[in-house]
N, C-alpha and C positions, 0 to 999 in steps of 0.2 A: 521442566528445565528449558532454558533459552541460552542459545547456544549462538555467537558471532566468531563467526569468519574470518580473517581481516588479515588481506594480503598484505604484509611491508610496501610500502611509497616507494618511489624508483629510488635507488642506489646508484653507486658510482659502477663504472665497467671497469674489469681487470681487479686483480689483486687477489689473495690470498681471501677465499667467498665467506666465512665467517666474520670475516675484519671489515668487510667493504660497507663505507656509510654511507646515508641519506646522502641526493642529493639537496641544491638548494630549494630543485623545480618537489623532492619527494618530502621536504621538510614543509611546504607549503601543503601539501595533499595529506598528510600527516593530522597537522593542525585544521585543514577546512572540516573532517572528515573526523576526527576528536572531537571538534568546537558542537558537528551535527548529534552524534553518542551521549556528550555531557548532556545535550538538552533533553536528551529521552533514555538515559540511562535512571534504572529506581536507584536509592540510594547507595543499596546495599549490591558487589557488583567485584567477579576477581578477576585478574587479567595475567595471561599464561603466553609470554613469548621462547621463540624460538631462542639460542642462543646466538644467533646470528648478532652482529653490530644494527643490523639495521630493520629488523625485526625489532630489536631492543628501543630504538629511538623512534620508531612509528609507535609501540607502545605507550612510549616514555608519556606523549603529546596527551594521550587522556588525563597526565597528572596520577597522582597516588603509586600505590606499590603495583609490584609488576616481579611475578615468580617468574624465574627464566628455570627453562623445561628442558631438558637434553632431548626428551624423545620428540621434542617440535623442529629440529635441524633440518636443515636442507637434505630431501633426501629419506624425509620420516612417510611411516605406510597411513591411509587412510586410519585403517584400525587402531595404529599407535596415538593418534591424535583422538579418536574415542578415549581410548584410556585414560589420554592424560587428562582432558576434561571431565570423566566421567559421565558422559552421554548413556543415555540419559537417563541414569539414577539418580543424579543428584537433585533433590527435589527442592523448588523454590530458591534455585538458586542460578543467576547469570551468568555465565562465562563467555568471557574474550580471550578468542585465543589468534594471537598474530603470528603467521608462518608463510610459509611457500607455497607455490607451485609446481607442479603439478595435482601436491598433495589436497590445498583445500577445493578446487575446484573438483577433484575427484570424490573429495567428502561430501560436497555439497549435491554431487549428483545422485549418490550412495543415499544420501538422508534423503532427497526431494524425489526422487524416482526409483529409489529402491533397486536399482541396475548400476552396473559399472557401466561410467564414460569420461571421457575424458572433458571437463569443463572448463569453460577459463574465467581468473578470478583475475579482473583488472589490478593494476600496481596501484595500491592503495586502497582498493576497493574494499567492500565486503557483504556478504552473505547473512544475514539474522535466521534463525533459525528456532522454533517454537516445537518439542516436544509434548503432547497432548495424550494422556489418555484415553483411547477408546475399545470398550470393551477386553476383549483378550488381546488385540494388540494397540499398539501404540502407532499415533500419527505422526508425521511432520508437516507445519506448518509456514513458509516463507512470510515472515513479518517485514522482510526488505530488502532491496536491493539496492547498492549506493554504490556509484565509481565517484571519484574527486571531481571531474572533469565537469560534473551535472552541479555541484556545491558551490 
């Protein structure tokens, strides 16, 4: 299974935090940051956002359907975001999953070091992540790292 990361693009400040949308600077990192996924995403490919407003519109930017997840909310546990992906049973199959911080950087350290820490997932950025079989246990694999700012 292959598993992305993918912080929401900066948001506006203030306001009731599931409501609050892109802004103009997070609607461009959105799309630079989409435009790089479509080139290298295989065909076949499902994308699981937060219900947040702005989770929703960073997802939107890949184009196609996009499940909004209740357990991806601001606020959701590393482990909830396993589940909702299904990490990693789901076999031969891609997931993008768009949400928060503190949550995916904490995932991301959980998957790539196997310990709790606290990491940080740039606004917009994201994490690729390759589950691999090996022997009795299974590996993680970092296929990339991508903030907007580098696109």
């Amino acid at each position: 299974m292959q598993l992305i990361l993918w912080r929401h693009a900066q948001a506006e400040d203030g306001g009731r935090d599931l409501e609050r949308e892109l802004t103009a600077k997070g609607r461009r990192q959105a799309a630079r940051v989409a435009a790089w996924l479509r080139r290298r995403l295989p065909e076949k490919f499902r994308v699981l956002s937060s219900p947040a407003i702005r989770a929703q519109q960073t997802a939107a930017a890949l184009g196609g359907e996009v499940a909004i997840v209740d357990g991806l909310a601001p606020g959701a546990s590393a482990a909830e975001v396993l589940e909702c992906s299904g990490w990693p049973d789901v076999e031969d199959t891609l997931t993008v999953v768009v949400g928060h911080q503190p949550t995916l950087g904490e995932l991301a350290a959980q998957l790539v070091s196997g310990r709790a820490a606290e990491w940080s997932v740039r606004k917009g950025g994201l994490w690729w992540l390759e589950h691999r079989a090996r022997g009795a246990h299974g590996e993680t694999v970092v296929r990339a790292v991508i903030s907007p700012d580098l696109l």
